[in-house]
C-alpha positions as CSV (number, residue, x, y, z in Angstrom):
1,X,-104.8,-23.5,-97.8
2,X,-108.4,-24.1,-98.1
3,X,-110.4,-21.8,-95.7
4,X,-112.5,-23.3,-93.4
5,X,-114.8,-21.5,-90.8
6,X,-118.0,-21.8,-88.8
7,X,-120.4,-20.5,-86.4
8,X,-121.0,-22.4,-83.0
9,X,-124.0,-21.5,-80.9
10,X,-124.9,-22.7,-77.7
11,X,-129.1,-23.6,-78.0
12,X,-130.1,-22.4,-74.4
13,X,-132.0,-19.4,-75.5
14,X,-133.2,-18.2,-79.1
15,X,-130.4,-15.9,-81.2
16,X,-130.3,-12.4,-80.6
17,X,-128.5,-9.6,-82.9
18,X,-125.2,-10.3,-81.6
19,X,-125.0,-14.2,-82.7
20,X,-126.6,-12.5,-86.1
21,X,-123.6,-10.3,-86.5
22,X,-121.3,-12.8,-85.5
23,X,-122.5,-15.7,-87.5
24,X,-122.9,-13.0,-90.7
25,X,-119.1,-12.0,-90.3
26,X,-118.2,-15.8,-90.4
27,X,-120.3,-16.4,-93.4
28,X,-119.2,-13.8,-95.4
29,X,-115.8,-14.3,-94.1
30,X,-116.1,-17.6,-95.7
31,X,-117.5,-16.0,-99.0
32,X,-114.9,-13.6,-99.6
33,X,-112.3,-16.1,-99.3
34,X,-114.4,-18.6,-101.6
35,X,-114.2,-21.0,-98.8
36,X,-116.5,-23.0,-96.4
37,X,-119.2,-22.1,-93.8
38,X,-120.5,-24.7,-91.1
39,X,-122.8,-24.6,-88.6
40,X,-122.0,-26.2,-85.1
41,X,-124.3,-26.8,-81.9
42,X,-122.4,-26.7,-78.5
43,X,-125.1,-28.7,-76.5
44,X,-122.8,-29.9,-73.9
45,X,-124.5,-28.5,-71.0
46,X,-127.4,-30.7,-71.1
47,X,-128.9,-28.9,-68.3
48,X,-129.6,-25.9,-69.8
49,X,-130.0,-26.6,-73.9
50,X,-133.1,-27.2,-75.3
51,X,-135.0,-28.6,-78.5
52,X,-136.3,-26.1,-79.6
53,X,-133.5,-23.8,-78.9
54,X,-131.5,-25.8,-81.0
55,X,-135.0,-26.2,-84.0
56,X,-134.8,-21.9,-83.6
57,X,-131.2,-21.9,-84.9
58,X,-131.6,-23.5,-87.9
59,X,-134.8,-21.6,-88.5
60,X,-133.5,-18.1,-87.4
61,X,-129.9,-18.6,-89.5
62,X,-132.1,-19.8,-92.7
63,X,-134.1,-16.8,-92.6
64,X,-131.2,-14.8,-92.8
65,X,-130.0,-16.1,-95.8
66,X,-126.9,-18.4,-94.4
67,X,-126.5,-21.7,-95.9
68,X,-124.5,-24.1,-94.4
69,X,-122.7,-27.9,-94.9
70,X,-124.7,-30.9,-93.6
71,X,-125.0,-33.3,-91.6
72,X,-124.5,-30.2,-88.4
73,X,-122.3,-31.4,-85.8
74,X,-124.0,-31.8,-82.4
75,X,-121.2,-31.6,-79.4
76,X,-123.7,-33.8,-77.2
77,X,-123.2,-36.6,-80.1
78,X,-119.3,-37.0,-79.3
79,X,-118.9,-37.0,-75.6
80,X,-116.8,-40.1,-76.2
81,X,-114.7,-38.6,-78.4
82,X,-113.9,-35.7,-75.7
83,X,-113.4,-38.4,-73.6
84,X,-110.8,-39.5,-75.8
85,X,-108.8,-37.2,-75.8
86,X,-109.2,-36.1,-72.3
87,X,-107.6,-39.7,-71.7
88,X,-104.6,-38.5,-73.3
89,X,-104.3,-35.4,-71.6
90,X,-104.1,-37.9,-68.7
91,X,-101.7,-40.0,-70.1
92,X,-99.5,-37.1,-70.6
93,X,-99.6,-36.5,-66.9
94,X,-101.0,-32.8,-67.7
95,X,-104.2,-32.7,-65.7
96,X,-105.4,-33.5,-62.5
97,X,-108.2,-34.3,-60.4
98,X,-109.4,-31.3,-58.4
99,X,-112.0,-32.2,-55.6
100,X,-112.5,-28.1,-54.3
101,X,-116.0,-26.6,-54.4
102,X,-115.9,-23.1,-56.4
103,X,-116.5,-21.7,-52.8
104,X,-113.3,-24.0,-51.8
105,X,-110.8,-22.2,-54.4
106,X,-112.6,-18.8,-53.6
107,X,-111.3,-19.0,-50.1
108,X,-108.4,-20.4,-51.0
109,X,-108.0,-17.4,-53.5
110,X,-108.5,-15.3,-50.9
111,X,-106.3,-16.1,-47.8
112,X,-103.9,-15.8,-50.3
113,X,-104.8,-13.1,-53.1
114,X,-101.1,-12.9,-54.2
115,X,-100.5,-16.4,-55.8
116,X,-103.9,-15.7,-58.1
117,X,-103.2,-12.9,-60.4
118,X,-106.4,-11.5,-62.3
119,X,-107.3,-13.9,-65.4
120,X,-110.0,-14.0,-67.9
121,X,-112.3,-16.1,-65.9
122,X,-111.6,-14.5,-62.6
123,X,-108.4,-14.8,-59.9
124,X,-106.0,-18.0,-61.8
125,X,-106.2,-20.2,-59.5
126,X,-102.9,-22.9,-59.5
127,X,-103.4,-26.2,-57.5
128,X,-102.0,-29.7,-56.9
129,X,-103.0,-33.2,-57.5
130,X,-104.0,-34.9,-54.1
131,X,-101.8,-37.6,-52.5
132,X,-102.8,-41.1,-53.5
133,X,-105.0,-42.3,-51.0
134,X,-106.9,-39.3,-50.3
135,X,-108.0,-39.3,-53.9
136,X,-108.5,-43.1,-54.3
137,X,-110.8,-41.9,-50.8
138,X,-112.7,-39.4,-52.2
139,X,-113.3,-41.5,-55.3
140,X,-114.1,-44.4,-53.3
141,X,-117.3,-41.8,-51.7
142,X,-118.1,-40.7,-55.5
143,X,-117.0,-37.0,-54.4
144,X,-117.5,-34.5,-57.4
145,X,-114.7,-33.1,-59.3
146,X,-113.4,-31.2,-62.1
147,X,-110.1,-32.2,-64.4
148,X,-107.7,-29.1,-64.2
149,X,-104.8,-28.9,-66.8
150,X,-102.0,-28.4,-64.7
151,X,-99.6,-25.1,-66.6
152,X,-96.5,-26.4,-64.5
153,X,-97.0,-30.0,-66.1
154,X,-97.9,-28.7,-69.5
155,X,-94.8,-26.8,-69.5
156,X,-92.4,-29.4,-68.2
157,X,-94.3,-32.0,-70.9
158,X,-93.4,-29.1,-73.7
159,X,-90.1,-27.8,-72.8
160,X,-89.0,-25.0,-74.8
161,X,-91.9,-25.2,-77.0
162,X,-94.0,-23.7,-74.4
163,X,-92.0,-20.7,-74.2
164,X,-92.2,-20.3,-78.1
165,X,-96.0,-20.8,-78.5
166,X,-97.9,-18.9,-80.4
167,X,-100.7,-17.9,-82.2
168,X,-101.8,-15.8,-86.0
169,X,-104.5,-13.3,-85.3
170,X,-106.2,-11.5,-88.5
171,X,-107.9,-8.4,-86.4
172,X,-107.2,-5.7,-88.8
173,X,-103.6,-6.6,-89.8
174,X,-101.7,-9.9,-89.2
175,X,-99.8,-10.5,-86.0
176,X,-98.4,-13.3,-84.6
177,X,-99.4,-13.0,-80.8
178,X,-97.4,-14.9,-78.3
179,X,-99.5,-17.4,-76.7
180,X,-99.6,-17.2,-72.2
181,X,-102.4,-19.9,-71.5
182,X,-100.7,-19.3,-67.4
183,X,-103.3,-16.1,-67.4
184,X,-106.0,-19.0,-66.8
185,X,-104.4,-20.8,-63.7
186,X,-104.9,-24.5,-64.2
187,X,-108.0,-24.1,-65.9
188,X,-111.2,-26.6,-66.2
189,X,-111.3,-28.4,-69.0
190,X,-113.4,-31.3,-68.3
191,X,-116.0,-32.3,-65.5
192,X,-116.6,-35.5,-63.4
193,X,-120.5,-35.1,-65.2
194,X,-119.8,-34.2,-68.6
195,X,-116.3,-35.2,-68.9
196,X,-115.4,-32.1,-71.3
197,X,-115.9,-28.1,-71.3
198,X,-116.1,-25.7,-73.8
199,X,-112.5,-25.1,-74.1
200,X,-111.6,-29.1,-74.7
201,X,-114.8,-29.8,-77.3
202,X,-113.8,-26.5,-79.3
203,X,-110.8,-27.8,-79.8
204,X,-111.1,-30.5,-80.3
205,X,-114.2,-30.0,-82.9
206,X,-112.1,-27.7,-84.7
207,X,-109.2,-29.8,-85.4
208,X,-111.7,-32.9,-86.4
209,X,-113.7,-30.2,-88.9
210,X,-110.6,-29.1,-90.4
211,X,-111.5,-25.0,-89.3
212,X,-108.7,-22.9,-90.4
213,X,-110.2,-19.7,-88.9
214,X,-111.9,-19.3,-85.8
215,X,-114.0,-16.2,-86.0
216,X,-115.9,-15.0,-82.9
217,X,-116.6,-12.3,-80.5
218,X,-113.8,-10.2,-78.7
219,X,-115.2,-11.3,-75.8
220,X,-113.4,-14.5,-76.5
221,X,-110.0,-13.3,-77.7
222,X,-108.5,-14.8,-74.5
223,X,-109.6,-17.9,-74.9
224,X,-107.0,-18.4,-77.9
225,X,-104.1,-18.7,-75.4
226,X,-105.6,-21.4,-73.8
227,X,-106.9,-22.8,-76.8
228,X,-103.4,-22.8,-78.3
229,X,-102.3,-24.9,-75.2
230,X,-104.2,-27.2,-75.7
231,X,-103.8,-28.0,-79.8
232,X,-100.0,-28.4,-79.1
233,X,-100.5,-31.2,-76.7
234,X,-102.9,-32.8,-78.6
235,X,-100.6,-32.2,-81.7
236,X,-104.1,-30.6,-83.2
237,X,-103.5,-28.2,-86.0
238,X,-102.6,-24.6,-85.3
239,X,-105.6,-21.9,-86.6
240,X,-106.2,-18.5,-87.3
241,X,-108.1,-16.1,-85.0
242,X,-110.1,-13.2,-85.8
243,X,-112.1,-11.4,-83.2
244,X,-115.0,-9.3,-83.7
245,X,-116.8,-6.3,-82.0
246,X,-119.2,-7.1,-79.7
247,X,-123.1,-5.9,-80.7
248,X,-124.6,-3.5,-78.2
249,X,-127.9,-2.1,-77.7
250,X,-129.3,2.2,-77.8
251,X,-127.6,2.0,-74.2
252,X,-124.1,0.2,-74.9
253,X,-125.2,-3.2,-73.2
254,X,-123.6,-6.1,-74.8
255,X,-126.8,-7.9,-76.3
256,X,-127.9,-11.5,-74.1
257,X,-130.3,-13.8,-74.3
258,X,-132.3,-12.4,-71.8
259,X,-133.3,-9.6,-73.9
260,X,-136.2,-11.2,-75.6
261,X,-137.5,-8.0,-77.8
262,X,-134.2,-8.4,-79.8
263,X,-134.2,-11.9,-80.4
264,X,-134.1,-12.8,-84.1
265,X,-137.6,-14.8,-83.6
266,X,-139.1,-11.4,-82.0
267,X,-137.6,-9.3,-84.6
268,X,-139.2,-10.9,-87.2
269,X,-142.6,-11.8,-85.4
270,X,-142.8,-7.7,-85.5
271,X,-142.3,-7.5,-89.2
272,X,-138.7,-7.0,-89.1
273,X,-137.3,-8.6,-92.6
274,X,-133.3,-10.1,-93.3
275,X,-132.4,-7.8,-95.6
276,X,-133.3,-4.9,-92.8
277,X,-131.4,-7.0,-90.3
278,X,-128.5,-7.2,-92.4
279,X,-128.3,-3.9,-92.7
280,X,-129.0,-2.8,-89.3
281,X,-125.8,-4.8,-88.7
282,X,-124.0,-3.1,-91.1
283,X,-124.5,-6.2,-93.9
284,X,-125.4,-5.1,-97.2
């Protein structure tokens, strides 16, 4: 099987040492197994991506030394294609409309702490479509809302293929991990303003680049479970995970974008050059 894998950052702030070390392990990842790199942009929050967030990318990764396959695939290009298969999801009957404020399922959360075990993204929150009218109601007064995939429908729509799913993870030795996508409640996976999220456009991107191995931070492990969900009701192809240590500074914090003096661009405005990068990160 061919290997396939990229590197997808987000342009709302320049690249920092930790998207360096990340997007190196993915392209050498790719090298070792004589396979293929590409670069992806995730632009779907248009509120916060930028130009020249996006120009620095190309710029920063280049200096490095990565090369990657053209044309780059934009995420705010395709929002009709998330669309698409959001559509299906509701054609399947798997997701819902849910009209509750973040404060709303907070308090919800909290009169009743029980019914929400911990998840990745906080307290799982599990709700229910709304009666017929008072969603045709709300609609009628263009009320906000976010698509939730229901876990109760997704497993009634899978049958004993939800109980069997699962997932290959390459993080030091080969496992097969079983997958339990119910540690994310019914999770958001599209809103009424974007009409997608991360987790339904990575996904979906994936499947339409033909990426065999997703290879990111460990800070996203969790997301595979989810992510696994979704590819069998979308009858996407399965992939391979492979999670990675997460950089951290002299006082073990996780590198962000707000620390400016270790952006790539800062780095090398100081005199910095790749190959020292590279080998700060532990790239010969």
């Amino acid at each position: 099987m061919a290997f396939v894998t990229r590197f997808a950052p987000s342009p709302t702030g320049y690249l920092h040492l930790g998207h360096a070390y990340s997007a190196l392990t993915a392209y050498r990842a790719a090298q070792a197994a004589n396979g293929r790199f590409l670069l992806r942009i995730e632009d779907i929050d248009q509120t916060r991506c930028r130009p020249e967030f996006e120009a620095a990318i190309y710029e920063d990764l280049a200096w490095l030394g990565l090369r990657w396959e053209a044309p780059v695939r934009r995420q705010s290009d395709h929002f009709a294609d998330y669309g698409a298969a959001l559509d299906r999801l509701i054609a399947m009957g798997v997701v819902y409309r849910c009209f509750k404020t973040r404060k709303e399922v907070l308090d919800e959360i909290a009169r009743a702490p029980h019914l929400s075990a911990a998840g990745p993204d906080g307290p799982a929150y599990v709700g229910a479509p709304l009666a017929a009218d008072e969603e045709r109601a709300l609609l009628a007064e263009g009320a906000p809302f976010a698509w939730r995939l229901s876990i109760a429908a997704a497993r009634d729509r899978l049958g004993a293929a939800f109980e069997t799913l699962s997932f290959l993870v390459e993080d030091g030795r080969a496992q097969r991990v079983r997958a339990r996508p119910q540690i994310f409640g019914d999770a958001v996976i599209a809103r009424k303003d974007s009409g997608t999220s991360y987790h339904l456009a990575s996904v979906h991107d994936d499947a339409t680049q033909g990426v065999t191995h997703v290879i990111r931070g460990e800070d996203l492990a969790a997301a595979a479970h989810l992510h696994r969900l979704l590819q069998a009701l979308l009858g996407y192809p399965e992939v391979v995970y492979r999670h990675h240590p997460l950089m951290t500074d002299d006082t073990g914090r996780r590198y962000a974008k707000r620390d400016k003096s270790e952006t790539l661009r800062a780095l090398r405005a100081a005199g910095e050059t790749p190959a020292l990068i590279r080998a700060r990160l532990g790239f010969r």
